[in-house]
DOVO-248302 format. One line per field, with one value per residue: x, y, z of N, C-alpha, C, O, CB in turn. Coordinates in pm, whole numbers. Glycine has a CB too. Layout:
<recs>
nu <- X/...
nv <- Y/...
nw <- Z/...
cau <- X/...
cav <- Y/...
caw <- Z/...
cu <- X/...
cv <- Y/...
cw <- Z/...
ou <- X/...
ov <- Y/...
ow <- Z/...
cbu <- X/...
cbv <- Y/...
cbw <- Z/...
</recs>
This chain:
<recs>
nu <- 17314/17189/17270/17103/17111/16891/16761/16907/16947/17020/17363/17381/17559/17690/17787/17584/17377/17365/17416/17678/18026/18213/18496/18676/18859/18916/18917/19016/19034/18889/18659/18313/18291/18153/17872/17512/17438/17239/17071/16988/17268/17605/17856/18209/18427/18703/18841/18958/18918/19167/19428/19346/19098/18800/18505/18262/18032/17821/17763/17834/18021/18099/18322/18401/18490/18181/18033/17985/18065/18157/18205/18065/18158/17973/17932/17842/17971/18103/18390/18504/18713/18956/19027/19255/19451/19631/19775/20045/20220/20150/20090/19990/19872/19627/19279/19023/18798/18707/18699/18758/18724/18871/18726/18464/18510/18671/18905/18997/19145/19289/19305/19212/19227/19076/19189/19113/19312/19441/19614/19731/19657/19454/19280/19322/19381/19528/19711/19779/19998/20305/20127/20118/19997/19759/19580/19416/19236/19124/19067/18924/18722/18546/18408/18539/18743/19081/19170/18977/18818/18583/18258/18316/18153/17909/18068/18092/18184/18292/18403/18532/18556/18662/18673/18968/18980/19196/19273/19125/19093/19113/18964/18876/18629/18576/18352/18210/18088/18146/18340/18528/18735/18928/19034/19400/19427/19438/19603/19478/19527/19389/19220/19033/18675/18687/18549/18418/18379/18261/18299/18395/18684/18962/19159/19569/19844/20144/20206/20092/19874/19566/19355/19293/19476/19671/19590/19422/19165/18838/18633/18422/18105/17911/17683/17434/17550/17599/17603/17637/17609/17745/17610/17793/17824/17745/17597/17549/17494/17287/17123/17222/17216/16990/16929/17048/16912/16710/16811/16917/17149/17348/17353/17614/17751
nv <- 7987/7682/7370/7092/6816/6647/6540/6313/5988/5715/5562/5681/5801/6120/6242/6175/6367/6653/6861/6878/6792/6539/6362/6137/5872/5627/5288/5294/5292/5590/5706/5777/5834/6020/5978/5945/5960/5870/5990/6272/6384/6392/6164/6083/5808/5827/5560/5468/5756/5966/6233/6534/6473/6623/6779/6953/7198/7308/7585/7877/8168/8496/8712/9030/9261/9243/9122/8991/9155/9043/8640/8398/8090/7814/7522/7286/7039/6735/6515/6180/6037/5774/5560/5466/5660/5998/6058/5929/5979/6210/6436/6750/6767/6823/6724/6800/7003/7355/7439/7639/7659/7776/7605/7413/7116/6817/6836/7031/7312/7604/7630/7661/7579/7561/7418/7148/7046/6778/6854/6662/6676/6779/6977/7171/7447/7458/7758/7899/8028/8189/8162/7896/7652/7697/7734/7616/7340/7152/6794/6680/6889/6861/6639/6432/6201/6067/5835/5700/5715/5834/6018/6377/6676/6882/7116/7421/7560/7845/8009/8270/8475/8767/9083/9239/9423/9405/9136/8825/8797/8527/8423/8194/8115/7890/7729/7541/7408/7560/7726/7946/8018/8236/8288/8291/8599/8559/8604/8476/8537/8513/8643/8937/8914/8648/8389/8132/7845/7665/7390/7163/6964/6691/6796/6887/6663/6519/6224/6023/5737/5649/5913/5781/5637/5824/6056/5968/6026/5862/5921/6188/6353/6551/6868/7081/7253/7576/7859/8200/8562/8874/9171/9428/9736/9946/10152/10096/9806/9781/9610/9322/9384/9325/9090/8935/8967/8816/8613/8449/8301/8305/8049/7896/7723
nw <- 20454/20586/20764/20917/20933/20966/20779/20713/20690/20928/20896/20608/20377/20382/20201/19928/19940/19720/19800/19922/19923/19953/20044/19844/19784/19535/19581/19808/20144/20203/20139/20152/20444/20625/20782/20834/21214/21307/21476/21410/21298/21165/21158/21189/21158/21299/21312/21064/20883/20774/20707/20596/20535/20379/20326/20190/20155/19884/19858/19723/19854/19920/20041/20117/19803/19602/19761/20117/20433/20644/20686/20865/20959/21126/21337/21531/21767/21910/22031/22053/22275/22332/22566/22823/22866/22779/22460/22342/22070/21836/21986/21994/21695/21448/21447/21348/21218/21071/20713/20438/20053/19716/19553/19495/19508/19664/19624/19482/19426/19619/19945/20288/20644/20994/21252/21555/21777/21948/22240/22438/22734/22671/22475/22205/21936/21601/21434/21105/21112/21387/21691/21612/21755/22043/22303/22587/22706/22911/22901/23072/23168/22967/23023/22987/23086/23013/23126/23147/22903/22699/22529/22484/22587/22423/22148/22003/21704/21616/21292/21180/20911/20781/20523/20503/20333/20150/20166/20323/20684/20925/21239/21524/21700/21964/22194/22516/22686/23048/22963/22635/22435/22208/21923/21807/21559/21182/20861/20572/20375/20108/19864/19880/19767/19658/19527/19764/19941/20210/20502/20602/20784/20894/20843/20838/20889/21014/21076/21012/20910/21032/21172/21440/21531/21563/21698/21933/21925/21835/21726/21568/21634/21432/21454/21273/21100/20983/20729/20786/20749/20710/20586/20400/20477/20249/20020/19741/19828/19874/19804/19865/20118/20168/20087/20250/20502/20433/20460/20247/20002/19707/19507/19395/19173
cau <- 17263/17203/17201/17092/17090/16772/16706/17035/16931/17175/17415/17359/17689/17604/17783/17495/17313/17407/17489/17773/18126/18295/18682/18656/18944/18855/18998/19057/18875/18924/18496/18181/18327/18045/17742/17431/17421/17115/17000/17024/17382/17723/17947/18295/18480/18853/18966/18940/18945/19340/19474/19261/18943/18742/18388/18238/17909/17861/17683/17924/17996/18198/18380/18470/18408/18058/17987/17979/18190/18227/18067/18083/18125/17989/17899/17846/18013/18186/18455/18518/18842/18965/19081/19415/19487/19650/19855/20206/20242/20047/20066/19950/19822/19488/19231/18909/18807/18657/18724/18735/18825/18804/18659/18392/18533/18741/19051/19050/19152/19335/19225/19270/19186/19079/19161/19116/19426/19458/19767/19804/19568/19359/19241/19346/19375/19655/19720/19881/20148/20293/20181/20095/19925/19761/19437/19469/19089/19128/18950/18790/18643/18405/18332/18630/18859/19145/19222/18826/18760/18451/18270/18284/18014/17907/18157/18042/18294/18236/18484/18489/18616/18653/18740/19067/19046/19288/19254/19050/19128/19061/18952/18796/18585/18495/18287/18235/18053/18223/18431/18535/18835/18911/19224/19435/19322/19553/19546/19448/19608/19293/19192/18940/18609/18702/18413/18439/18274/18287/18299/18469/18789/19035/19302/19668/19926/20277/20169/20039/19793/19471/19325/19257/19617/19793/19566/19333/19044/18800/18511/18308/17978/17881/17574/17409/17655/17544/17716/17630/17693/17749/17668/17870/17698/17754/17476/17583/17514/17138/17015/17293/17144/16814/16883/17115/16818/16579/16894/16961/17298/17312/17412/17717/17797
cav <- 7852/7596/7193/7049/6675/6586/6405/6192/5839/5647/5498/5739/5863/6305/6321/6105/6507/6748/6967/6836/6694/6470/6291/5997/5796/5502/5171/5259/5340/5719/5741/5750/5874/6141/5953/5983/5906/5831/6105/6420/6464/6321/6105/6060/5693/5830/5473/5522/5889/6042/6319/6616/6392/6721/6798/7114/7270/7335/7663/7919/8278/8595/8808/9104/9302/9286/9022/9050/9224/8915/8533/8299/7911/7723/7437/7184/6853/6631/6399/6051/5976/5646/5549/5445/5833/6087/5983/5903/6018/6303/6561/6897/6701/6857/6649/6838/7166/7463/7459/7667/7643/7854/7542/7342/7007/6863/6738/7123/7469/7649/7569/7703/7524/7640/7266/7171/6972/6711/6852/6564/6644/6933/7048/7327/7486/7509/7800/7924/8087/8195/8071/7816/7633/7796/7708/7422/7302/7014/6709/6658/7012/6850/6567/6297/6094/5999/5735/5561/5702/5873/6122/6523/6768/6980/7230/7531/7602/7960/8064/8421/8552/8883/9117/9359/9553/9336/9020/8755/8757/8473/8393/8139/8152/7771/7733/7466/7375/7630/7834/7977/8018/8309/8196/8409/8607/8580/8657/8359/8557/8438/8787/8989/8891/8552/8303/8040/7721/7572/7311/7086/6874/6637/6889/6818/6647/6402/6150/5901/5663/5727/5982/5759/5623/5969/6165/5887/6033/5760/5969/6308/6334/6706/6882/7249/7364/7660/7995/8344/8658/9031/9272/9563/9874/10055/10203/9963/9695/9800/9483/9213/9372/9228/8912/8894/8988/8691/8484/8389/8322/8287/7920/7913/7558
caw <- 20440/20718/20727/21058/20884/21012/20696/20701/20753/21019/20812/20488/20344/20357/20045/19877/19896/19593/19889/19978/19823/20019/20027/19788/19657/19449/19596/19928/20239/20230/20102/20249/20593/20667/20719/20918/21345/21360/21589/21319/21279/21096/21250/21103/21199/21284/21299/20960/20854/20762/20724/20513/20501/20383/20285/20114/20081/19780/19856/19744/19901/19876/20155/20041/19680/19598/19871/20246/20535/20695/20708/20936/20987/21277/21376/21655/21744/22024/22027/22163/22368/22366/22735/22846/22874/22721/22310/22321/21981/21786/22053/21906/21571/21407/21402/21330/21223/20994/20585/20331/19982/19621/19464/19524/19453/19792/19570/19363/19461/19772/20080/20436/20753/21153/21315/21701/21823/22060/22286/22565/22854/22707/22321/22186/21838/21515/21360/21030/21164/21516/21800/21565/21844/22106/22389/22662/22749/22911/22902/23196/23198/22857/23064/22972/23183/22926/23121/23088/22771/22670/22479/22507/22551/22259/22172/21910/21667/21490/21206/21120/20781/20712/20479/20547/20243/20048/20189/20407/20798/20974/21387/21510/21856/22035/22335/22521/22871/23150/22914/22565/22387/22087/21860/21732/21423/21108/20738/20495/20219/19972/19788/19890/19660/19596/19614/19864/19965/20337/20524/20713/20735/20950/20857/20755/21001/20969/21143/20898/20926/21027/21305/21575/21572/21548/21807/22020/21897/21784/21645/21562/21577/21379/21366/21301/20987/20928/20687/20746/20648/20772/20463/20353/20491/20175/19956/19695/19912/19964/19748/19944/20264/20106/20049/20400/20578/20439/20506/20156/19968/19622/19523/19252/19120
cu <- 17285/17186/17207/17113/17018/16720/16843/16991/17056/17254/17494/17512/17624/17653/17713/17401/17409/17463/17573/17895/18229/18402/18604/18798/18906/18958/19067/18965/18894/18809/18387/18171/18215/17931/17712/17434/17368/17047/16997/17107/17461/17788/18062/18410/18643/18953/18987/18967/19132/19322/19377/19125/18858/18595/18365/18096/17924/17773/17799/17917/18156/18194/18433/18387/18291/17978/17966/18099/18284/18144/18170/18025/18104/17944/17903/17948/18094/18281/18488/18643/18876/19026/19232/19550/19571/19786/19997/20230/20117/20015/20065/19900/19666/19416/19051/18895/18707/18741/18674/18829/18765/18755/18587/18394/18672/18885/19121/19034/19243/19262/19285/19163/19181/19085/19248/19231/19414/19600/19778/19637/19447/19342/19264/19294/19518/19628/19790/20005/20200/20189/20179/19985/19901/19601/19468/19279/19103/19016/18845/18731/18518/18388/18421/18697/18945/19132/19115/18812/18624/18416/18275/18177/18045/17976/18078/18187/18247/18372/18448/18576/18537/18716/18772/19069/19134/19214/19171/19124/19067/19063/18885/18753/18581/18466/18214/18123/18139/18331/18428/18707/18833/19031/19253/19473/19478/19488/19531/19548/19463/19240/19066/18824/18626/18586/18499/18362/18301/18239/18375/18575/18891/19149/19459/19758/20019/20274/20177/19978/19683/19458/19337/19446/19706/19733/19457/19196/18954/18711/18477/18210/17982/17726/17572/17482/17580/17664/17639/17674/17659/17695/17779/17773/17769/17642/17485/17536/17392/17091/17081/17223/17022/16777/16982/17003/16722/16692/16950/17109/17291/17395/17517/17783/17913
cv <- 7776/7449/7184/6875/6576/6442/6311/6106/5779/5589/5537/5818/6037/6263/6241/6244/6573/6812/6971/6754/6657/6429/6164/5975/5666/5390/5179/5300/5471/5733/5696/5783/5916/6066/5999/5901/5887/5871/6238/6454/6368/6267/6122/5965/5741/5735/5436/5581/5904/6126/6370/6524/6542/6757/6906/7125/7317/7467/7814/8090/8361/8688/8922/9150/9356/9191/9103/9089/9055/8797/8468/8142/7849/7616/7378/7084/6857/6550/6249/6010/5868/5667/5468/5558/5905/5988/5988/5996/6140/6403/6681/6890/6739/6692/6668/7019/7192/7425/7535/7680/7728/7737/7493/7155/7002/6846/6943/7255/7518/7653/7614/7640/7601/7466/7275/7064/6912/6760/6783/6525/6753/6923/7184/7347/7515/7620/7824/7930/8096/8201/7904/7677/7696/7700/7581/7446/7158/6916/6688/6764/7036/6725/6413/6301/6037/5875/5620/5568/5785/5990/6253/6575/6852/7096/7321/7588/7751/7995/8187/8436/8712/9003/9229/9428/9527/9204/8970/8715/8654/8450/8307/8142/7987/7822/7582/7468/7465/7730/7898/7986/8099/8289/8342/8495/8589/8609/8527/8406/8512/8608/8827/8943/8773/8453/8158/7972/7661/7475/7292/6968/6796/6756/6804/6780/6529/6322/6019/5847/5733/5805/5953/5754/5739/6077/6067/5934/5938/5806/6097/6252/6528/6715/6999/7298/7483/7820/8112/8472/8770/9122/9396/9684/9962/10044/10092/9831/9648/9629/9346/9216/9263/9131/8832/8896/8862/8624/8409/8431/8270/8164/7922/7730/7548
cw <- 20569/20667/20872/21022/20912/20944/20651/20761/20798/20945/20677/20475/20316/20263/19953/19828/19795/19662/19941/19851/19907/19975/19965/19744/19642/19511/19692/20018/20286/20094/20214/20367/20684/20658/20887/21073/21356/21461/21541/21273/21189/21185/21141/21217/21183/21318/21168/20848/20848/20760/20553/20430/20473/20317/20281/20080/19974/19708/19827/19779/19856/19987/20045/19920/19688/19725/20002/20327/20575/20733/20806/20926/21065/21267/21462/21639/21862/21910/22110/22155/22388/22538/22723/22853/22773/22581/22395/22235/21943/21887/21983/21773/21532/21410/21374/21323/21080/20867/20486/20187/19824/19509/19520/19573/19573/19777/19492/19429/19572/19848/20193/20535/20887/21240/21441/21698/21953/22151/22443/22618/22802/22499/22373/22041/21769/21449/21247/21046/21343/21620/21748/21624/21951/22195/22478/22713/22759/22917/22947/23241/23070/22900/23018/23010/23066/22942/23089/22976/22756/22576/22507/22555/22441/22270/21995/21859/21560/21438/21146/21013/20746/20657/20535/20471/20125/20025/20265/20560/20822/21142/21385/21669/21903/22161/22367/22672/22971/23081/22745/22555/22233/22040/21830/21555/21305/20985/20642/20363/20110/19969/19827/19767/19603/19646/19641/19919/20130/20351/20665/20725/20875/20976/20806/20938/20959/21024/21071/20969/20927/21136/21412/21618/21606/21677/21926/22044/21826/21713/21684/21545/21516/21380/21356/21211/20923/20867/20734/20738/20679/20622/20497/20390/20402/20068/19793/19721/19926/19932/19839/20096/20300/20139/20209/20502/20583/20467/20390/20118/19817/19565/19371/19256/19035
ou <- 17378/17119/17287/17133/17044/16678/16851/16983/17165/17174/17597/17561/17529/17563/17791/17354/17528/17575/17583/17872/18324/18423/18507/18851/18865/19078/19168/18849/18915/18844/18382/18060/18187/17872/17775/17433/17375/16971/17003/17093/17403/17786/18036/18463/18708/19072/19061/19012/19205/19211/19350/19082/18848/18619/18428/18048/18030/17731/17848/17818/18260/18089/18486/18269/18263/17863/17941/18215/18390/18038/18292/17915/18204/17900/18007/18001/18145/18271/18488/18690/18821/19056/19292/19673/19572/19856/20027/20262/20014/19907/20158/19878/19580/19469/18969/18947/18652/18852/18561/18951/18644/18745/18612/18315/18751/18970/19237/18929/19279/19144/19408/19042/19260/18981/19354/19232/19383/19700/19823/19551/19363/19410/19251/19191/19609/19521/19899/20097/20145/20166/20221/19910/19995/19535/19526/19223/19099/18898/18728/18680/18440/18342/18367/18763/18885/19101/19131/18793/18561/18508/18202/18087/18150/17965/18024/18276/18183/18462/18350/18692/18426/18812/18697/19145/19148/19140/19102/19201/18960/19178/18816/18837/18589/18519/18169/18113/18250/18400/18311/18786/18760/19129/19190/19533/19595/19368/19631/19616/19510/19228/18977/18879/18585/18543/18590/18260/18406/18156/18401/18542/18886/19204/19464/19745/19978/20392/20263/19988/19666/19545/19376/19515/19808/19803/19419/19123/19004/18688/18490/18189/18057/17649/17665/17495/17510/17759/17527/17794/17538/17788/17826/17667/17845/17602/17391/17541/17360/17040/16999/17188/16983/16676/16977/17013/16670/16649/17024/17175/17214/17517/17475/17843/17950
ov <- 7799/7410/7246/6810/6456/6332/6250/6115/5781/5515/5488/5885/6063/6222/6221/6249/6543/6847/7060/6693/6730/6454/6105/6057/5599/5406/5109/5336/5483/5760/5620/5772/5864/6067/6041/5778/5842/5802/6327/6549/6272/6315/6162/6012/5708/5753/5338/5532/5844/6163/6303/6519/6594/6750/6983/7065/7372/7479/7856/8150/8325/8738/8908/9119/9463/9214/9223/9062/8997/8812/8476/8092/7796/7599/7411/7049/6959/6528/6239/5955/5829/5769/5426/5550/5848/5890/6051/6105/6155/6460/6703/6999/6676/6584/6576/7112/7108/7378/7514/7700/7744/7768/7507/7091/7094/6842/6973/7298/7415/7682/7609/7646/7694/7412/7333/6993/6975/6694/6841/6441/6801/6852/7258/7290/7571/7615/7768/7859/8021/8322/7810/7615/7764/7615/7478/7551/7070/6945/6677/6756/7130/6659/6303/6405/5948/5795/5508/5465/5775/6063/6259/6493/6884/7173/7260/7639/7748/8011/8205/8402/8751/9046/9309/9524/9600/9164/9061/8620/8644/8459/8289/8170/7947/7914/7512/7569/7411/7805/7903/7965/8055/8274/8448/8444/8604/8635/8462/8339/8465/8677/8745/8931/8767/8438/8101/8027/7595/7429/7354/6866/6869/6794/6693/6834/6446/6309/5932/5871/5839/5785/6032/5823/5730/6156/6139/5904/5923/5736/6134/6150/6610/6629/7064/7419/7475/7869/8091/8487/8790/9125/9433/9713/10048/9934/10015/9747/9537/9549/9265/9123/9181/9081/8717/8814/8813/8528/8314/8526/8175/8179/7952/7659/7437
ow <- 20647/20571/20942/21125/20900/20981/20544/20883/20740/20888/20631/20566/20243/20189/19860/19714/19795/19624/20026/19747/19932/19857/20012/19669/19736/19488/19705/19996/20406/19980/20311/20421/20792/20550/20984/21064/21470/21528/21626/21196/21138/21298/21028/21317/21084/21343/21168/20745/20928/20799/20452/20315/20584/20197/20353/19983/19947/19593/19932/19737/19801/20028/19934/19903/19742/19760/20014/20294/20553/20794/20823/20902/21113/21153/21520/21534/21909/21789/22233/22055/22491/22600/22624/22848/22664/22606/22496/22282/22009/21873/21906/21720/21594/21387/21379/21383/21007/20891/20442/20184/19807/19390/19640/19643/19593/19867/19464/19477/19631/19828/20202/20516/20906/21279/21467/21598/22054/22124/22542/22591/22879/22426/22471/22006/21829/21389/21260/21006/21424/21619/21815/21548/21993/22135/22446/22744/22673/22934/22909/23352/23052/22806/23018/22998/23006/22853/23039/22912/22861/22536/22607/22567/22386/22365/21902/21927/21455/21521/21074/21038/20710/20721/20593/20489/20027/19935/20310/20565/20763/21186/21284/21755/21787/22223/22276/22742/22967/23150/22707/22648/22144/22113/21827/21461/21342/20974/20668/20286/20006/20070/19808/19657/19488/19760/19582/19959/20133/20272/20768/20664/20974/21079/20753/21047/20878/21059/21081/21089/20867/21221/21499/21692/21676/21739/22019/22138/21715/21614/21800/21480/21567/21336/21403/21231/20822/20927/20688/20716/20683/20542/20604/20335/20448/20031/19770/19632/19967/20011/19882/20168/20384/20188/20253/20593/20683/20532/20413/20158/19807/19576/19259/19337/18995
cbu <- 17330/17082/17310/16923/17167/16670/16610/17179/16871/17161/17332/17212/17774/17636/17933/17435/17289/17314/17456/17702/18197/18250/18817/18539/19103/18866/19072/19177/18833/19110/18449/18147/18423/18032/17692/17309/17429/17117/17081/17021/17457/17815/17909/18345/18423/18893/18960/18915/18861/19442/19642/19371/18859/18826/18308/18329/17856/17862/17586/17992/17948/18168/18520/18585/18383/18003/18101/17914/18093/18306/17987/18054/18188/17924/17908/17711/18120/18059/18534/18425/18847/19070/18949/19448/19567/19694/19856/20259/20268/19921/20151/20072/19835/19488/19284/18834/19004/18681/18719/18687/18864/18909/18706/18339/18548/18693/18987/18961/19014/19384/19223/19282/19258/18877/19213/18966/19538/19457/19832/19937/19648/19499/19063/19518/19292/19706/19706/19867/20145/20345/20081/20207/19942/19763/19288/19670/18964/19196/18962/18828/18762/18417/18184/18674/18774/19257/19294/18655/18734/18397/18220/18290/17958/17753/18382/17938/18376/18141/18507/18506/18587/18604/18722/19193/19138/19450/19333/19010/19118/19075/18906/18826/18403/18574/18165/18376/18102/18295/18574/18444/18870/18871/19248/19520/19198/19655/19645/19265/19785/19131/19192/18984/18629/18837/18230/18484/18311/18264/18319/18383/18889/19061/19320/19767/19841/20413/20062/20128/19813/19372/19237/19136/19679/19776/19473/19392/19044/18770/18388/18311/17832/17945/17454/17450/17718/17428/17756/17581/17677/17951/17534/17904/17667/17891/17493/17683/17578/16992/17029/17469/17079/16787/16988/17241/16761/16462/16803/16871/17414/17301/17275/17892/17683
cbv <- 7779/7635/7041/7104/6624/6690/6460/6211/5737/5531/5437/5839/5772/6486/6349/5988/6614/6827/7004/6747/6768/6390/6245/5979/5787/5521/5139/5303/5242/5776/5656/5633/5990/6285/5775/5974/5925/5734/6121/6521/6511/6398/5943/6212/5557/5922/5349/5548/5988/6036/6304/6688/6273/6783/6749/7140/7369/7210/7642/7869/8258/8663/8728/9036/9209/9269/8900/8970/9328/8946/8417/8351/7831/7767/7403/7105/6783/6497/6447/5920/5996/5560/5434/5360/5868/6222/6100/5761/5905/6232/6578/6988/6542/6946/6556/6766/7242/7620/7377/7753/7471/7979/7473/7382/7008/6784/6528/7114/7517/7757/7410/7885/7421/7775/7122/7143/7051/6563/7025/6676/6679/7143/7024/7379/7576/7416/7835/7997/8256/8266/8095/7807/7556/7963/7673/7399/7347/6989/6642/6596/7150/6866/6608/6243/5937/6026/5728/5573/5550/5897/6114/6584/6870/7040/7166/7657/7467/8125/7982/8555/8437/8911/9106/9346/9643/9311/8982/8633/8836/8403/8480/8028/8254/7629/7864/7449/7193/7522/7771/8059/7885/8450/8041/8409/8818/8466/8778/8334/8410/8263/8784/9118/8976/8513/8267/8077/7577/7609/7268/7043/6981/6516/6932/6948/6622/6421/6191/5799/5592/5669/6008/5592/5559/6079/6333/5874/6122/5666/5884/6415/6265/6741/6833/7319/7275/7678/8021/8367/8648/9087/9354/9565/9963/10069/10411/9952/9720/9956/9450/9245/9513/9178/8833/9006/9107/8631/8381/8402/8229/8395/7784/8080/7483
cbw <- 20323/20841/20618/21142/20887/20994/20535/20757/20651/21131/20796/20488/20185/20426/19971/19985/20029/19498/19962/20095/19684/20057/20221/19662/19676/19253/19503/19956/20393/20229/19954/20267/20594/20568/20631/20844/21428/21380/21732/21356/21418/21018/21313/21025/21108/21343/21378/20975/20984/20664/20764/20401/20672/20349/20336/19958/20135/19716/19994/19646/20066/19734/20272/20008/19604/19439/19898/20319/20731/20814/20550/21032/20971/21401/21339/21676/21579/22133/22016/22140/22479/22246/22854/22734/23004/22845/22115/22263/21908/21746/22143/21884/21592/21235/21477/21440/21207/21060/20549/20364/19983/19560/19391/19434/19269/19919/19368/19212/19503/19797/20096/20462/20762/21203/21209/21804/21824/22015/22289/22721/23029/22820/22246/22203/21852/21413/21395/20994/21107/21529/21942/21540/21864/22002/22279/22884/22640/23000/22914/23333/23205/22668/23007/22887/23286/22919/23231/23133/22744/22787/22428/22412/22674/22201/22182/21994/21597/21549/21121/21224/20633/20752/20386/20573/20332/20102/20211/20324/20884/20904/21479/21431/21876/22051/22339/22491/22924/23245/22942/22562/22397/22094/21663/21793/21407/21105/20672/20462/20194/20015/19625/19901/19581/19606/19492/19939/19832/20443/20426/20773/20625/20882/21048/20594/21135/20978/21189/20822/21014/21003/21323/21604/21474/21342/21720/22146/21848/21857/21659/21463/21719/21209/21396/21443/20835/21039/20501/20770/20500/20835/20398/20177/20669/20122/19932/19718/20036/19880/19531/19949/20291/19974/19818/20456/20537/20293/20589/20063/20075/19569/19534/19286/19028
</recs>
């Protein structure tokens, strides 16, 4: 499945589409985050946004089993840098990234994250476990001056899942203007064959408040979310090949 959000009017909250299930809580301002830029894509206001702001296609898939070898999550998007240079606080603090989760719904299920980190002078990436953080790409090599402020160039985030046989590995690749960066791969632990919904999320971090305050990021823009999907080259498989080939995924609600 792909969304480019062509038809998101500027303003338009995405999760207003069926295709989508955005962070709501009732009676505060942690809703509506994800709306339209008014040039094709999502923005999301991280003066704002907190911690595990998360949104979910609600297109759901399966690694593993009877599913595929291995899918992938990518998408586009920049960030905008406030100026006055590099945080005080929130060094190494997620604040954007890859989601997936075994429910649909962004409040219900287990959930594992791939989120980029502000660390000072440079983005990187958190992982699960050891190195736990890991990548320095600094600023001014996507086109921002901490100390003025400004936005990024488009960075390509692909999330790979795939199955080990048990379980779900995960890597994630970014690329960026003049370079790339491949994280390092780990195990999600979520069961081989389990269906799974992506997305996209803030991520978790101790910070408190909201985003901007904790990492001096002021905004995403996202576009291009797109899933797909390796089959299983086993004879079994012939009919998944099938429907991998036209590009389809079969939608579970």
């Amino acid at each position: 499945m792909s969304d480019n959000f062509d038809g998101l009017a500027a303003g338009a909250a995405m999760d207003a589409s069926a295709d989508w299930n955005a962070k709501w809580t009732t009676g505060t301002t942690q809703q509506n985050l994800y709306k339209g830029d008014g040039s094709g894509g999502v923005n999301l206001d991280m003066s704002v946004a907190e911690v595990n702001y998360h949104a979910l296609n609600q297109t759901g898939f399966v690694v593993g089993g009877t599913g595929f070898s291995s899918v992938t999550i990518s998408f586009d998007f920049n960030y905008t840098h406030n100026g006055g240079g590099n945080p005080a606080t929130g060094v190494n603090k997620a604040f954007f990234g890859a989601l997936i989760s075994d429910q649909p719904q962004w409040w219900s299920g287990s959930s594992n994250t791939f989120t980029i980190a502000n660390r000072g002078g440079a983005i990187g990436n958190n992982v699960s476990g050891a190195p736990f953080i890991e990548g320095w790409a600094t600023h001014s090599s996507m086109g921002v001056d901490p100390n003025a402020g400004g936005t990024s160039s488009n960075i390509n985030l692909s999330w790979v899942l795939t199955d080990n046989g048990t379980t779900i590995d995960a890597q994630a690749i970014y690329v960026r203007a003049g370079g790339s960066f491949t994280s390092t791969s780990w195990d999600t632990g979520v069961p081989s064959g389990t269906t799974l919904y992506g997305g996209f999320s803030t991520g978790w971090n101790d910070v408190g408040g909201t985003l901007e305050n904790a990492t001096n990021i002021s905004s995403i823009n996202l576009d291009n979310f797109a899933i797909t999907g390796a089959p299983i080259p086993e004879p079994s498989a012939v009919f998944l090949v099938g429907l991998a080939g036209l590009g389809i995924f079969r939608r579970r609600r």
